[in-house]
SEKEDREN-661624 format. One record per residue (C-alpha): residue number from 1; residue in three letters; x, z, y. Coordinates in steps of 0.02 Angstrom, whole numbers, plus 50000, padded with zeros to 5 digits. Example, Ala and Ser with C-alpha at 12.3 -4.5 7.8 and 13.67 -1.06 7.14 Angstrom:
num, residu, u, w, v
1, Ala, 50615, 50390, 49775
2, Ser, 50684, 50357, 49947
This chain:
num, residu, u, w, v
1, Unk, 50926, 49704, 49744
2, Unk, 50776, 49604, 49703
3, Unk, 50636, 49660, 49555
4, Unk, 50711, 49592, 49360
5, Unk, 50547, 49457, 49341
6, Unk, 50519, 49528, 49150
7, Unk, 50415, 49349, 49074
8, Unk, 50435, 49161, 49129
9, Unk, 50270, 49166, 49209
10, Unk, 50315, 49293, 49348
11, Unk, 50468, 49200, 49379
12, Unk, 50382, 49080, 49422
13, Unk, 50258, 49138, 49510
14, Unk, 50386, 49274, 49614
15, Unk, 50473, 49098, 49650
16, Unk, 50352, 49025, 49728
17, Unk, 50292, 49169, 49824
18, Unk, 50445, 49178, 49904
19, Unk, 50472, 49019, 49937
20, Unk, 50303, 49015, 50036
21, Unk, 50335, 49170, 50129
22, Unk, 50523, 49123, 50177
23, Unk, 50470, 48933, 50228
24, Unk, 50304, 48970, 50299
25, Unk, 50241, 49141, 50319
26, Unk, 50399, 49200, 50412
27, Unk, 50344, 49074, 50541
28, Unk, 50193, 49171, 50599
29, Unk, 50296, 49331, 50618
30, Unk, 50305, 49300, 50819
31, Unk, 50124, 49229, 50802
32, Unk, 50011, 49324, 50962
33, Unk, 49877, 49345, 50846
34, Unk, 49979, 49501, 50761
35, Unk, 49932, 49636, 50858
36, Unk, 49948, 49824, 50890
37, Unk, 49827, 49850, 50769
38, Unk, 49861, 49718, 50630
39, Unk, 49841, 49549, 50637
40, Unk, 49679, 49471, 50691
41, Unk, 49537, 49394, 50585
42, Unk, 49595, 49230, 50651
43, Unk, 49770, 49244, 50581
44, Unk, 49728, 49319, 50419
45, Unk, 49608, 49176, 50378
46, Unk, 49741, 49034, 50425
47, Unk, 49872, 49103, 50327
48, Unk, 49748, 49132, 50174
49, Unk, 49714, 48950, 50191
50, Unk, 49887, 48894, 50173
51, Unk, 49904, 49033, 50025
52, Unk, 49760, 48934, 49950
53, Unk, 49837, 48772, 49978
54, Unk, 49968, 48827, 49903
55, Unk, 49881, 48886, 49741
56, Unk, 49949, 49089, 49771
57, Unk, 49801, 49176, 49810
58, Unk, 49809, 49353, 49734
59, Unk, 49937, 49274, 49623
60, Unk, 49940, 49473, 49527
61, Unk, 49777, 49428, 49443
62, Unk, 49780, 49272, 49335
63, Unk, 49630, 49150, 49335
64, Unk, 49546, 49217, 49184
65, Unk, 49542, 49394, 49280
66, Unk, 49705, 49452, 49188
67, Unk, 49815, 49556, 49260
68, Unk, 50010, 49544, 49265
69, Unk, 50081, 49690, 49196
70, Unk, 50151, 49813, 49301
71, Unk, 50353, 49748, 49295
72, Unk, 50272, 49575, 49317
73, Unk, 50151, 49642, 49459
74, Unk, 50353, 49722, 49542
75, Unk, 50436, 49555, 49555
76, Unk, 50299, 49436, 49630
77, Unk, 50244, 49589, 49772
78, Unk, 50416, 49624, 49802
79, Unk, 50432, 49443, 49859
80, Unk, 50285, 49453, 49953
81, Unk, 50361, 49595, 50048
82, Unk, 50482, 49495, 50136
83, Unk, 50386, 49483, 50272
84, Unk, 50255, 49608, 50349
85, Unk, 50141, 49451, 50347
86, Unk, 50179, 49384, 50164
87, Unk, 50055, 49537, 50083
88, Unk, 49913, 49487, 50206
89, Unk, 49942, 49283, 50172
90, Unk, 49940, 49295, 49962
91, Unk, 49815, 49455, 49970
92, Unk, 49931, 49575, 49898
93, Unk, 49904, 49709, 50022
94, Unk, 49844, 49898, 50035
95, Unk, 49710, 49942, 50025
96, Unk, 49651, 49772, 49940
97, Unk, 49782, 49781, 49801
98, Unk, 49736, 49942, 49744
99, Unk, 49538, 49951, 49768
100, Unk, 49533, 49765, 49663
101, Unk, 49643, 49847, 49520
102, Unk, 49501, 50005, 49525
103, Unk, 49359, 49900, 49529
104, Unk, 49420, 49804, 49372
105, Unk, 49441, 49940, 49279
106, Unk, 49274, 50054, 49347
107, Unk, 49133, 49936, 49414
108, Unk, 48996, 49857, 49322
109, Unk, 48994, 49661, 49309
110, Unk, 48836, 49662, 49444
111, Unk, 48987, 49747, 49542
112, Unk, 49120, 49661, 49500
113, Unk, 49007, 49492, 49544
114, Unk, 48962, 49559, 49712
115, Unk, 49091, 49642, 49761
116, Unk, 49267, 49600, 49661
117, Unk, 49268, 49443, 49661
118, Unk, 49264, 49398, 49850
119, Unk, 49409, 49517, 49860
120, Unk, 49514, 49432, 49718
121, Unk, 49452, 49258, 49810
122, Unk, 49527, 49315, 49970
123, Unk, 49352, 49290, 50055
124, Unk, 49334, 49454, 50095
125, Unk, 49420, 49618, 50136
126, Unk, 49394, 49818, 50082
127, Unk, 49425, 49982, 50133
128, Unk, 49443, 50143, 50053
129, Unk, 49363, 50291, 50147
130, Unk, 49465, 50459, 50072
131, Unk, 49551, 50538, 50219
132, Unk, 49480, 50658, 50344
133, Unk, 49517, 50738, 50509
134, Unk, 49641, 50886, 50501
135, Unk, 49541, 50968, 50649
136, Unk, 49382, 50995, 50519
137, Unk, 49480, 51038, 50397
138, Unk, 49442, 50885, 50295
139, Unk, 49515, 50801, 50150
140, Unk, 49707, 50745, 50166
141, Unk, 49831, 50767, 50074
142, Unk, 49733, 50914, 49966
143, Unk, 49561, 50809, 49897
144, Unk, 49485, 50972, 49844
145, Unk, 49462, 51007, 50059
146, Unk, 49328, 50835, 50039
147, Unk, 49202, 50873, 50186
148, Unk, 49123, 50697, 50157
149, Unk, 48957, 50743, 50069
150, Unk, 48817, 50642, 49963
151, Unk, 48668, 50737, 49909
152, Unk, 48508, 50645, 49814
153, Unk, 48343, 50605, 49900
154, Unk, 48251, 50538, 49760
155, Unk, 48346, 50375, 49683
156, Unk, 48455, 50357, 49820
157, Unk, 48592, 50426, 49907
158, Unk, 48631, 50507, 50067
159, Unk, 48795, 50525, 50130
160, Unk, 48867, 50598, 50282
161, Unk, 49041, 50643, 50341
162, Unk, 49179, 50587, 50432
163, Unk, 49343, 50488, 50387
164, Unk, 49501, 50444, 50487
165, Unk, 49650, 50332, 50477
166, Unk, 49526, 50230, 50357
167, Unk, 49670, 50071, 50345
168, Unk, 49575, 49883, 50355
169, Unk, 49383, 49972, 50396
170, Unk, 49380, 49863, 50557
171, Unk, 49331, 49691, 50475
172, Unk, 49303, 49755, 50302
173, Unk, 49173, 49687, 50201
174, Unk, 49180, 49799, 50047
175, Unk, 49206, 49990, 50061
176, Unk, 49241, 50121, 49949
177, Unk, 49178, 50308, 50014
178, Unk, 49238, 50457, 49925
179, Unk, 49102, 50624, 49947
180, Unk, 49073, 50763, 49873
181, Unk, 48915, 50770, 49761
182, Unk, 48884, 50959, 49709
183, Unk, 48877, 51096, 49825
184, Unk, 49021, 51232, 49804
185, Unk, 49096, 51123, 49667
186, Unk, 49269, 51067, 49754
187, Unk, 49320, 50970, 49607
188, Unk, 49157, 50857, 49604
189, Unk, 49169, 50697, 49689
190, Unk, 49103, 50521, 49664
191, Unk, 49130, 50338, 49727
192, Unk, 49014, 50241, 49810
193, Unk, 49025, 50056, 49846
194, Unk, 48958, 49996, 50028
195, Unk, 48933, 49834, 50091
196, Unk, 49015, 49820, 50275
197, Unk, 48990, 49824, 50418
198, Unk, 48824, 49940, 50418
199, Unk, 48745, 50036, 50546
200, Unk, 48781, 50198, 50469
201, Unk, 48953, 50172, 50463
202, Unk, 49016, 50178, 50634
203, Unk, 49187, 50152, 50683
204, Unk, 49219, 50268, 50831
205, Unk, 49409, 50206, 50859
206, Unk, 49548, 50121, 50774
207, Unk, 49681, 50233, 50807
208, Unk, 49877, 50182, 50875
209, Unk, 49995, 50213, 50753
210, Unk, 50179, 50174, 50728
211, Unk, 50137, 50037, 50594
212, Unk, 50059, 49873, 50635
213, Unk, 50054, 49771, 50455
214, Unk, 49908, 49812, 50412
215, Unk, 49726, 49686, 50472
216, Unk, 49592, 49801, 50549
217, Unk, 49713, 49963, 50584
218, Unk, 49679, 50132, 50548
219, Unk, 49515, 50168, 50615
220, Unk, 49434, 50360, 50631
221, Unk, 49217, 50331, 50562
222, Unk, 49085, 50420, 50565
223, Unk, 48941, 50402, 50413
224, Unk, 48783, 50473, 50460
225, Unk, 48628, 50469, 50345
226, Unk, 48707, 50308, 50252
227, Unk, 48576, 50299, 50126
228, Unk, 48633, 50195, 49977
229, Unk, 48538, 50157, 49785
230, Unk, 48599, 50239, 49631
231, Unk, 48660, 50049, 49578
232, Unk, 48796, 50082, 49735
233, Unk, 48887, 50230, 49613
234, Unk, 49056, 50179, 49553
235, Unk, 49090, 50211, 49384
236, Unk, 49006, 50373, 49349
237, Unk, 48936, 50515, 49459
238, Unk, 49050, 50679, 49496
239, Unk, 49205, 50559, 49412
240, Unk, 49273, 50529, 49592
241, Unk, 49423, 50600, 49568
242, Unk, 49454, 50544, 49414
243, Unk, 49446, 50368, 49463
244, Unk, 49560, 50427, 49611
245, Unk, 49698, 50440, 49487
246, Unk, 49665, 50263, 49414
247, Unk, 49705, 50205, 49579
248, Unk, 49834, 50309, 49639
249, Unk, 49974, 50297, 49542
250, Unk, 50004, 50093, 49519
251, Unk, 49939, 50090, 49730
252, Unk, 50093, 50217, 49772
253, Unk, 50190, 50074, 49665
254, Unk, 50142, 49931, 49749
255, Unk, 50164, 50012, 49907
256, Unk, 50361, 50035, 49849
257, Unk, 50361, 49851, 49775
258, Unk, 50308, 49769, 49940
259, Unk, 50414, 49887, 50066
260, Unk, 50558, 49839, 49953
261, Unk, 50542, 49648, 49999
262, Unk, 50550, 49722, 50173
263, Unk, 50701, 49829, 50197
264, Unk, 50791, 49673, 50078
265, Unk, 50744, 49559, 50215
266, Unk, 50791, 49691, 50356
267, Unk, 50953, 49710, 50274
268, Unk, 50976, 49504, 50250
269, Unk, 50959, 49500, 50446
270, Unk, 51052, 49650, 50473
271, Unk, 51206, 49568, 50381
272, Unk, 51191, 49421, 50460
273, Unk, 51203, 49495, 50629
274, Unk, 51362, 49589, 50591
275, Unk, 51454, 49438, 50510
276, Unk, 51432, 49325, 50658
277, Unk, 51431, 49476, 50791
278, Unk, 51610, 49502, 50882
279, Unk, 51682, 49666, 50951
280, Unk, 51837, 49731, 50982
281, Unk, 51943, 49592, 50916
282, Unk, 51830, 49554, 50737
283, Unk, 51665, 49536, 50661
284, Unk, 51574, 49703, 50661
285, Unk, 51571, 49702, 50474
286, Unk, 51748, 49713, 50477
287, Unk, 51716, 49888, 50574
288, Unk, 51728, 50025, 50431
289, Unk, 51599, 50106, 50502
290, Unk, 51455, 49952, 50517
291, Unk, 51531, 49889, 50321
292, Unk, 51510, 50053, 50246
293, Unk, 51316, 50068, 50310
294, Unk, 51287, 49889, 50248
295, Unk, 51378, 49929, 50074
296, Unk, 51243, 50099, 50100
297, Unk, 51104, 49983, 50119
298, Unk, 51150, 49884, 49936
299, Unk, 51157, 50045, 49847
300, Unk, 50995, 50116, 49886
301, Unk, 50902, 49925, 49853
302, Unk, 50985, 49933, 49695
303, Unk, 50929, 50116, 49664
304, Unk, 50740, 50067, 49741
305, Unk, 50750, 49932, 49627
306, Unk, 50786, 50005, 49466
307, Unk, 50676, 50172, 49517
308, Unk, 50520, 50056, 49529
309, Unk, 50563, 49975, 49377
310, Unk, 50585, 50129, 49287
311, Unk, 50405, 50179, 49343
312, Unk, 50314, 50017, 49312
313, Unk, 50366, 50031, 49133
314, Unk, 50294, 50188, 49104
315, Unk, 50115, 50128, 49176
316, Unk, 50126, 49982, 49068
317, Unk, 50181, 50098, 48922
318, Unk, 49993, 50182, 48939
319, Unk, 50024, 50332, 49049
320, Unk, 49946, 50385, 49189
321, Unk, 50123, 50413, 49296
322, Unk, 50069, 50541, 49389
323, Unk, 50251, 50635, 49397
324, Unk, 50337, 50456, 49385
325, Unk, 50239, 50382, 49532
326, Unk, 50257, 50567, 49639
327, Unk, 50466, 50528, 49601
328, Unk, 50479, 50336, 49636
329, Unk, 50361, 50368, 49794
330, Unk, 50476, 50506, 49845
331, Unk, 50644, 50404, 49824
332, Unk, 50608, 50206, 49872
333, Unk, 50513, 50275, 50034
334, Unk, 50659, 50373, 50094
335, Unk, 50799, 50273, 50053
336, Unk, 50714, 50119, 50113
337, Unk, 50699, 50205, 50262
338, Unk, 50862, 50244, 50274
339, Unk, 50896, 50058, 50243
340, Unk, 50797, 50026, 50391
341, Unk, 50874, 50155, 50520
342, Unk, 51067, 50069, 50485
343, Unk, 51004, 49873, 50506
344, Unk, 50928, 49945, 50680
345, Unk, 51075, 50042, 50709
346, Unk, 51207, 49889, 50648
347, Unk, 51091, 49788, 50765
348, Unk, 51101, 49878, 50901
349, Unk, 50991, 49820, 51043
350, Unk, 50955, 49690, 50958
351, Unk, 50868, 49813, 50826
352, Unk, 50731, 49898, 50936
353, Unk, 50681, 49730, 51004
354, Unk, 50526, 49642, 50968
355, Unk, 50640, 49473, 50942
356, Unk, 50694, 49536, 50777
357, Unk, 50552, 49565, 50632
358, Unk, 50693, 49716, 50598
359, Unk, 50603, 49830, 50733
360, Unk, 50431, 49805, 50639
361, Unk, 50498, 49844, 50464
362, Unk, 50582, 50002, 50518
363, Unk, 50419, 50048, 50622
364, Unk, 50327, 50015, 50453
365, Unk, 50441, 50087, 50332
366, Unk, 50436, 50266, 50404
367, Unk, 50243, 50259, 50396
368, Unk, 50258, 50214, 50218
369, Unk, 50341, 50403, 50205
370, Unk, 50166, 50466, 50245
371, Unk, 50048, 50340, 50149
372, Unk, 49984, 50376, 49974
373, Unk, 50058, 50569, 50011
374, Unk, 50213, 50624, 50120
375, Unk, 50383, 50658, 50009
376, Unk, 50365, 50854, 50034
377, Unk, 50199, 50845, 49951
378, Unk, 50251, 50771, 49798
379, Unk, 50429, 50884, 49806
380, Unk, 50292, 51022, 49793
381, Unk, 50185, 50941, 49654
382, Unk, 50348, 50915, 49542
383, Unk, 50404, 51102, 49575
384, Unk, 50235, 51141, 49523
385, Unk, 50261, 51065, 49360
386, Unk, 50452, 51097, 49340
387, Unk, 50397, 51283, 49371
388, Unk, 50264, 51268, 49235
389, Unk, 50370, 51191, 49113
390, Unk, 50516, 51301, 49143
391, Unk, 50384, 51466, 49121
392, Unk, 50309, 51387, 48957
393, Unk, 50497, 51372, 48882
394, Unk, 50472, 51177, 48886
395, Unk, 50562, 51125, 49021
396, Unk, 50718, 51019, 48975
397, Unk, 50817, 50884, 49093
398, Unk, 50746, 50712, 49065
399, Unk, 50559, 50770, 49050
């Protein structure tokens, strides 16, 4: 069930993350510190110390700023997965993950020296400000509704707007704000980098959500008359969306790398329980009906597995993976959550208690359905293009 490590040096270094988030990080998992909303400052920084002690911090990028390719990138996050924790300890986490591989490929060096490297260094933590509240009408799962607007006053900008379920903004240093930068033009947007916290960006709440993985929450701002220099533009003005796309396919990868580490682990627990668990005369494995949702559980790793695979290949082939990404999204998220459901439902009570990690990874896993687009919006994207294809004459199985 476990990622194929494609090159000696992420064998290695998947090895090792798993050996430090088996023998050490799973150790925290009952730790007070890990809150409601994520876990704290306090507990973040301690276990990025013993990451650094233990030479794996942001083990994806190699010390000459390298890197790993995508299939290489699969097998050490999967690892880290194995524990809600082990993405926060080696700093392979959303939204951090995902905004360092952007500003790698986008920001200037003055950027990438002020604002990449304390992310890759584990000093320092980022937020990316897209979504926005479905009661204005704001930007969600359709960017072209972006309310978030930044209009010039002379070198600068100004931006105003409001964002919500903005993951890691409560302790971020490093933010990433999406607006809108011509009037009545839906499809011009641009990045802007921010230094955090700042007085114009105000968190009004961090909201309570069914997930708790992630450090800092999901917190609703508000950005009033954030004023920031031209120098603050990521990349290139009215190219927001563009950039979007950099980020978006290999971040709704990752997300499926990492929650596979999860539901393995879930399932490793899950299996446990039933072998040593007696009723009615034998081991509840023995029961047809807990084997068969165990033997349900290997199938779709295995299919997870391979499906990721599949997809990391084709962004390492050159591609954007827009219509991969949309399908592995779509199938890892909902068969690991199905993975999840049976190891609560094998566990029984012990499944929806707080004793057992199991309870957070299911909580977790059917967020993940939502993140980075829910299933039925990519189901509609690839009819979209299946319909397209189809009405062009080009559409044939396997495109």
């Amino acid at each position: 069930m476990y990622i194929a490590c494609p090159s000696k040096r992420s064998q290695q270094l998947a090895d090792r993350v798993e050996i430090f988030v088996r023998e050490v990080v799973t150790g925290y998992e009952r730790d007070p510190r890990n809150g409601p909303h994520g876990p704290s400052a306090g507990l973040v920084g301690e276990l990025r110390r013993l990451a650094r002690d233990a030479g794996l911090m942001t083990p994806h990028v190699l010390p000459n700023g390298e890197h790993l390719s995508q299939r290489e990138t699969a097998a050490v996050l999967m690892r880290s997965g194995l524990s809600p924790l082990g993405p926060v300890a080696v700093n392979t986490m959303a939204p951090d993950e995902g905004n360092m591989l952007l500003l790698g490929k986008v920001a200037t060096s003055e950027q990438k020296q002020h604002y990449l490297q304390k992310l890759i260094s584990g000093d320092a933590r980022s937020a990316f400000f897209m979504t926005e509240p479905a009661e204005d009408e704001g930007a969600g799962s359709d960017p072209s509704m972006l309310k978030t607007t930044a209009r010039l006053d002379g070198d600068h900008w100004m931006i105003d707007g409001t964002k919500t379920f903005i993951t890691g903004a409560d302790g971020a240093q490093v933010g990433i704000i999406m607006a809108r930068t011509e009037d009545g033009n839906t499809s011009r947007a641009t990045m802007f980098l921010v230094g955090l916290p700042h007085p114009a960006v105000v968190i009004e709440r961090v909201l309570d959500t069914i997930d708790n993985s992630m450090p800092g929450g999901h917190s609703r701002i508000s950005i009033k008359n954030l004023r920031v220099p031209a120098s603050a533009v990521l990349g290139e003005v009215h190219q927001g969306f563009t950039y979007a796309q950099i980020r978006l396919s290999p971040a709704r990868l990752s997300h499926c790398m990492r929650w596979l580490g999860a539901a393995a682990r879930a399932h490793e627990i899950a299996t446990a329980y039933a072998t040593r668990r007696m009723a009615f005369g034998m081991r509840l494995i023995d029961h047809e009906g807990v084997g068969f949702m165990l033997a349900d559980n290997l199938i779709d790793l295995r299919q997870s597995a391979l499906m990721i695979e599949w997809c990391a290949d084709v962004l390492d082939s050159g591609s954007g993976a827009t219509t991969e990404s949309s399908m592995a999204k779509v199938a890892v998220s909902d068969a690991l959550f199905r993975v999840a459901d049976r190891c609560v439902q094998v566990m029984g009570g012990s499944g929806v208690s707080r004793d057992s990690v199991v309870e957070q990874i299911f909580r977790d896993i059917r967020a993940f359905r939502i993140y980075d687009g829910p299933t039925e919006v990519h189901k509609w994207s690839l009819a979209k293009k299946i319909k397209k294809a189809a009405l062009e004459g080009e559409y044939r199985v396997g495109q």
